[in-house]
Structure formats: C-alpha cells, structure tokens
DRENKE-422030 format. One record per residue: residue in three letters; x, y, z of N, C-alpha, C, O, CB in turn. Coordinates in steps of 0.05 Angstrom, whole numbers, padded with zeros to 5 digits, always signed. Glycine has a CB too. Layout:
DRENKE-422030
ALAXYZXYZXYZXYZXYZ...
This chain:
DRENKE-422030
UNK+01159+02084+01938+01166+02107+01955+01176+02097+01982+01195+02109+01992+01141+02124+01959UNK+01164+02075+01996+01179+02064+02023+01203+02058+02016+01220+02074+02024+01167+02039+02037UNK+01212+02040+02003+01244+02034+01988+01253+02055+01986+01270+02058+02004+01248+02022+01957UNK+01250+02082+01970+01269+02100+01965+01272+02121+01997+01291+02136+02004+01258+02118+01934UNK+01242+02115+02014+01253+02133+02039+01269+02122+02061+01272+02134+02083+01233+02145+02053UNK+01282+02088+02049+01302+02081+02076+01317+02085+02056+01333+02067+02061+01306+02052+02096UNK+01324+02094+02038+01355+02105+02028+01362+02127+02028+01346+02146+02030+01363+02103+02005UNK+01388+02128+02025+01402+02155+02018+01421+02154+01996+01431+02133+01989+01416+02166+02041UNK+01425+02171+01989+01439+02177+01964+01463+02191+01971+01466+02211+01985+01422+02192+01944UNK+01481+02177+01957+01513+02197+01953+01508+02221+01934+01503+02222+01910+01542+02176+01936UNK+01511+02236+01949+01516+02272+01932+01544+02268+01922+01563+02257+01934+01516+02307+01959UNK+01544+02280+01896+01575+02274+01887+01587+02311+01882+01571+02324+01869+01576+02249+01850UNK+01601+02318+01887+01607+02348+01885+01626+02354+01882+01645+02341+01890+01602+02363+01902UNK+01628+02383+01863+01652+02400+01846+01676+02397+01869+01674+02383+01889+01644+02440+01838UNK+01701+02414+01863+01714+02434+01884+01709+02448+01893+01722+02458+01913+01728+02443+01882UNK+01683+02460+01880+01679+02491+01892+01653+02481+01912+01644+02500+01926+01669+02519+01862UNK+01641+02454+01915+01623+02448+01933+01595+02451+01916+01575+02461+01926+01626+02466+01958UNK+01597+02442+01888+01568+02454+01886+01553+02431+01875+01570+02426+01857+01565+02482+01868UNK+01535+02415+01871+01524+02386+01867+01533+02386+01846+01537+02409+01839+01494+02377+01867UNK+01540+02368+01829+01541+02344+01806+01518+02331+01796+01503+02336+01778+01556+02322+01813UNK+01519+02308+01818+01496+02287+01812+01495+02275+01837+01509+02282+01856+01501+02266+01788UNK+01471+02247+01841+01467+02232+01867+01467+02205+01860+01448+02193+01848+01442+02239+01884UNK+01481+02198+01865+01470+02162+01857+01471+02149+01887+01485+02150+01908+01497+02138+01831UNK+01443+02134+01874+01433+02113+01895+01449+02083+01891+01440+02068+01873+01396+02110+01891UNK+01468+02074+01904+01473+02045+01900+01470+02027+01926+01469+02036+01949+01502+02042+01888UNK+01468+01997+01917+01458+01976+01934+01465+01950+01920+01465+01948+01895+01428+01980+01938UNK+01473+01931+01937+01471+01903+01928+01448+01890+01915+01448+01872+01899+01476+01888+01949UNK+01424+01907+01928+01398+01890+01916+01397+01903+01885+01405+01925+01878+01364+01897+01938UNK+01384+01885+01871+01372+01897+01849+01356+01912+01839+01354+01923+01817+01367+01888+01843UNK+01337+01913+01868+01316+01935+01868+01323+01963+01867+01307+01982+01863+01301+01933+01892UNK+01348+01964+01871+01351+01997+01870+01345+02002+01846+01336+02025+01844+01380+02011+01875UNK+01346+01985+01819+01327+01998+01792+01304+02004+01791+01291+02019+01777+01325+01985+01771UNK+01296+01988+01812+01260+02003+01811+01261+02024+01823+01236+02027+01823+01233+01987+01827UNK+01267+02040+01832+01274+02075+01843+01260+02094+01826+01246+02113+01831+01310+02086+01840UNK+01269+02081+01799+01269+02100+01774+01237+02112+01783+01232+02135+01788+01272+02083+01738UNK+01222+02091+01783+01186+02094+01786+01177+02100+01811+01153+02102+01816+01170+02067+01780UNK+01197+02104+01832+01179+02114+01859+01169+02144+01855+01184+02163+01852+01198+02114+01890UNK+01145+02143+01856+01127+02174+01856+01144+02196+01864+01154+02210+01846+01099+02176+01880UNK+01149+02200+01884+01163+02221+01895+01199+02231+01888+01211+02251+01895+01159+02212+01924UNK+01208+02210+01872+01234+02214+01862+01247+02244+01852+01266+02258+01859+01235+02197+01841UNK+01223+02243+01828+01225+02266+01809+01226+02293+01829+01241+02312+01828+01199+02266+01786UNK+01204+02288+01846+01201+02320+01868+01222+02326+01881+01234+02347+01884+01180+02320+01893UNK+01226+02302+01891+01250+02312+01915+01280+02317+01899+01298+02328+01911+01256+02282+01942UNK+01283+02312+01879+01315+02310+01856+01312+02341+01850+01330+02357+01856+01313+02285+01818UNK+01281+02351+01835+01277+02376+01819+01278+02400+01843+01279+02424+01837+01246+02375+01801UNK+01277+02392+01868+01282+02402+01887+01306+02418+01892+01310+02442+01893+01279+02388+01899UNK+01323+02390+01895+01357+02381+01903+01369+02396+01880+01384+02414+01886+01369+02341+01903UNK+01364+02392+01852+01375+02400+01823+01356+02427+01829+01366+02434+01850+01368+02377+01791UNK+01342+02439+01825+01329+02469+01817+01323+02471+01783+01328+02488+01766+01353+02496+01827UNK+01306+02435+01783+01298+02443+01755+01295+02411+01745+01293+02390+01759+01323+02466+01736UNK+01294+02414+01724+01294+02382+01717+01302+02357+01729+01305+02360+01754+01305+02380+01699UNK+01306+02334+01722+01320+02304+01726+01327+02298+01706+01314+02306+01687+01305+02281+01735UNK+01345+02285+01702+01349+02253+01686+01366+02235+01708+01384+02240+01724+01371+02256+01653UNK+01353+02211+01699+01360+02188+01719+01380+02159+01690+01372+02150+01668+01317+02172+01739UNK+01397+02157+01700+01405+02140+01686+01410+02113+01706+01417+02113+01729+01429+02151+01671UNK+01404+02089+01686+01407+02068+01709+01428+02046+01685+01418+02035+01666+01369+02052+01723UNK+01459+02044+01691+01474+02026+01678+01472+01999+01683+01474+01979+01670+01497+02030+01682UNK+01464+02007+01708+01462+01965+01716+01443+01965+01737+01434+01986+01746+01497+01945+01732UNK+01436+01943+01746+01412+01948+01769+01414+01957+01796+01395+01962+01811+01399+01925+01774UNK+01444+01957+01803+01451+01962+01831+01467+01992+01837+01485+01997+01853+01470+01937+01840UNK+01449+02014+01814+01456+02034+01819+01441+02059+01802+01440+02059+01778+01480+02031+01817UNK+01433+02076+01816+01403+02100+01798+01421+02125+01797+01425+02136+01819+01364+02111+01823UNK+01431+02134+01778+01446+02156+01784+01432+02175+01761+01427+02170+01738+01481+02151+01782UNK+01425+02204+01780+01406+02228+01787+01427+02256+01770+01449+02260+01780+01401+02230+01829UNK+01421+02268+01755+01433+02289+01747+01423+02314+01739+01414+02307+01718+01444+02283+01731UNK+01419+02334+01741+01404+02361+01722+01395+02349+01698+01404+02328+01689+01425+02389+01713UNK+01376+02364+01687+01368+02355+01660+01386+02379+01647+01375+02401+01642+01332+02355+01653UNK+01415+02376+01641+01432+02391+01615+01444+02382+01609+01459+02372+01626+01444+02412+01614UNK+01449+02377+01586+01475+02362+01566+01500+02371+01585+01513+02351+01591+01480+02376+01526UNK+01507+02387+01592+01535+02405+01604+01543+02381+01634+01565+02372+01642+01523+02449+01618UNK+01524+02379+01640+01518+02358+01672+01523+02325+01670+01529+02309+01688+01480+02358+01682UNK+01520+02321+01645+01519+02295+01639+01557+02287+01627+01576+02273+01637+01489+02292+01612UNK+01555+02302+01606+01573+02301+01586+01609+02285+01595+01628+02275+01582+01573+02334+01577UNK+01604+02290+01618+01637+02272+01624+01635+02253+01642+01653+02242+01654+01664+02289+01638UNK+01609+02248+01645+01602+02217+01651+01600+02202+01641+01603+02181+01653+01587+02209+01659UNK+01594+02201+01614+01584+02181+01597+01600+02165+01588+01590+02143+01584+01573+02189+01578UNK+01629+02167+01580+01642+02148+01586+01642+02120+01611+01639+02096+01607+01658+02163+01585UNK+01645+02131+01633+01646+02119+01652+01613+02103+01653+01610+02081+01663+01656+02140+01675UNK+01601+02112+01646+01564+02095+01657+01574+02084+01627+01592+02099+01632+01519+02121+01663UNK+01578+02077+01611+01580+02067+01583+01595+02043+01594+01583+02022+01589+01596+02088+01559UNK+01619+02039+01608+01638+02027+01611+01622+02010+01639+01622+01985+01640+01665+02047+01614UNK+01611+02024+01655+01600+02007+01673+01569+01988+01660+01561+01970+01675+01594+02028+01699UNK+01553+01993+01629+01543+01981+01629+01550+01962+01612+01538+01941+01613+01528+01988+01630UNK+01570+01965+01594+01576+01953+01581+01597+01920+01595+01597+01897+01588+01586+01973+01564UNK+01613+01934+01619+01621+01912+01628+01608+01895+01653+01621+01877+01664+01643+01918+01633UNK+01579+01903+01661+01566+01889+01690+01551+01868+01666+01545+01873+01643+01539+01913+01716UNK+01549+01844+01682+01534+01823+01674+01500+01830+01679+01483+01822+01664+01546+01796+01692UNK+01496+01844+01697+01464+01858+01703+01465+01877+01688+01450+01895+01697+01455+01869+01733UNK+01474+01883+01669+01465+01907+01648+01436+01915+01655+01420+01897+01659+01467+01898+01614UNK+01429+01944+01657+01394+01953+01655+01397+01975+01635+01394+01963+01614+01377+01967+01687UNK+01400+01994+01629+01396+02010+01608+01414+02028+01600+01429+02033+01619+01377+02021+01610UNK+01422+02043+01574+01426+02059+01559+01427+02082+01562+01444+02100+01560+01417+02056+01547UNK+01406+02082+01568+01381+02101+01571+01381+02129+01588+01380+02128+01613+01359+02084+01585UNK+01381+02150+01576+01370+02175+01595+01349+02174+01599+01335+02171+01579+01372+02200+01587UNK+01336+02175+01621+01303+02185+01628+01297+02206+01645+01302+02203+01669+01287+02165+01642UNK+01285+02229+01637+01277+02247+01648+01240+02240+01669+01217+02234+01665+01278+02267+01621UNK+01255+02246+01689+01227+02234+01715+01206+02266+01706+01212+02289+01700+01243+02233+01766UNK+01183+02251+01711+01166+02267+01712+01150+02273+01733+01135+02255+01739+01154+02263+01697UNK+01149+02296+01750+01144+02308+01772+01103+02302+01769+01088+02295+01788+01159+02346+01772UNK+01099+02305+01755+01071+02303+01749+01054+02275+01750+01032+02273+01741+01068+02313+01724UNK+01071+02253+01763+01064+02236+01764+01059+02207+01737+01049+02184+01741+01049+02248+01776UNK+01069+02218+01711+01073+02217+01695+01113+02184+01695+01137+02188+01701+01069+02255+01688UNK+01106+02168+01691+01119+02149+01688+01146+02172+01669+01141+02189+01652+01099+02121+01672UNK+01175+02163+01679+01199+02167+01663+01200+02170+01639+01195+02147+01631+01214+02152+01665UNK+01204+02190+01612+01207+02180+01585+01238+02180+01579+01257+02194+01587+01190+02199+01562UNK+01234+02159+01563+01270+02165+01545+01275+02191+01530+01257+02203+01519+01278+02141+01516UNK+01302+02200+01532+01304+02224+01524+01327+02228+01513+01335+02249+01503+01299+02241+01541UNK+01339+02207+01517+01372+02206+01501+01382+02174+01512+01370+02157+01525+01401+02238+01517UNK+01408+02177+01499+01424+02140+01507+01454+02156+01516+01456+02180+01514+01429+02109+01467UNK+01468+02144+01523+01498+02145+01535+01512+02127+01527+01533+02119+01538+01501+02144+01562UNK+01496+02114+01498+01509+02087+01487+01516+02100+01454+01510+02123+01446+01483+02054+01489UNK+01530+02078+01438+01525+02088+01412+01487+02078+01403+01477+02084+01382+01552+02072+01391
C-alpha cells in the first residue's frame, strides 16, 4: 500500500471523456507487485463503479479495467503483443482484485 500511494496512474479515456482503464507504469519491476496492495481493489471499484480486473503483461506495467468483457475486448491484442514481445514477460492472466481482502483470482487469459 505505501508503493501504490506514491503513484499515480494514467486514466486512459473515450472521446466522449468517460474512463476506459488506468495503468500504472514504471521502470522498476515492482510495479507488478501492485496487483497485491490491500487497498487497490477499493480505490479501482470506486474509480470503475463496480468490479476490477488487473492485467499485468510485463512487470513494468498494472493495467486496471471494469470487470466486462465489452471493456477489455480491444485491448487484448495489444497486452498480447506487449507480452509476448517484453523479455520480462509476467502474465496472461486476467485477475479480478478482491475488495474483501481476499488475494486476486484468475478469471480469464488475453493469450491463446
């Protein structure tokens, strides 16, 4: 939680101004441990008005989305392409954060 409260996150947004997604990026590697800071899930389900999923392609970047297929769906190319070509590859992986204090579960891939 100290790590994730000296950062900030890029809001990424429509035309019409209305959120997308947030990704956290950094040179350090640690920005993959984000996934597990306690307070992540609260403050996102906040920001989103409802679920998370956190996808992490490589280690030097946590990118934050609604939990709906509709939110995700024309990214996945691009996080596919970024993990497939970083030498720090970290995961596949969709994980939905759990507000309950409850560790991340997998919940889908963005891979074949």
């Amino acid at each position: 939680d100290r790590r994730l409260a000296g950062l900030t996150p890029e809001y990424v947004k429509d035309d019409a101004g209305r959120l997308r997604y947030a990704v956290y990026r950094g040179e350090s590697p640690l920005i993959a441990s984000l996934l597990i800071a306690p307070s992540l899930a609260t403050f996102f389900q906040k920001t989103f008005g409802g679920s998370v999923w956190a996808v992490l392609p490589d280690r030097h970047s946590l990118y934050l989305f609604p939990a709906r297929p509709d939110a995700l769906a024309e990214f996945t190319v691009d996080l596919r392409d970024r993990y497939d070509g970083d030498p720090y590859a970290a995961s596949p992986e969709i994980f939905l954060l759990g507000s309950d204090g409850t560790l991340p579960r997998v919940v889908g891939t963005f891979a074949d």
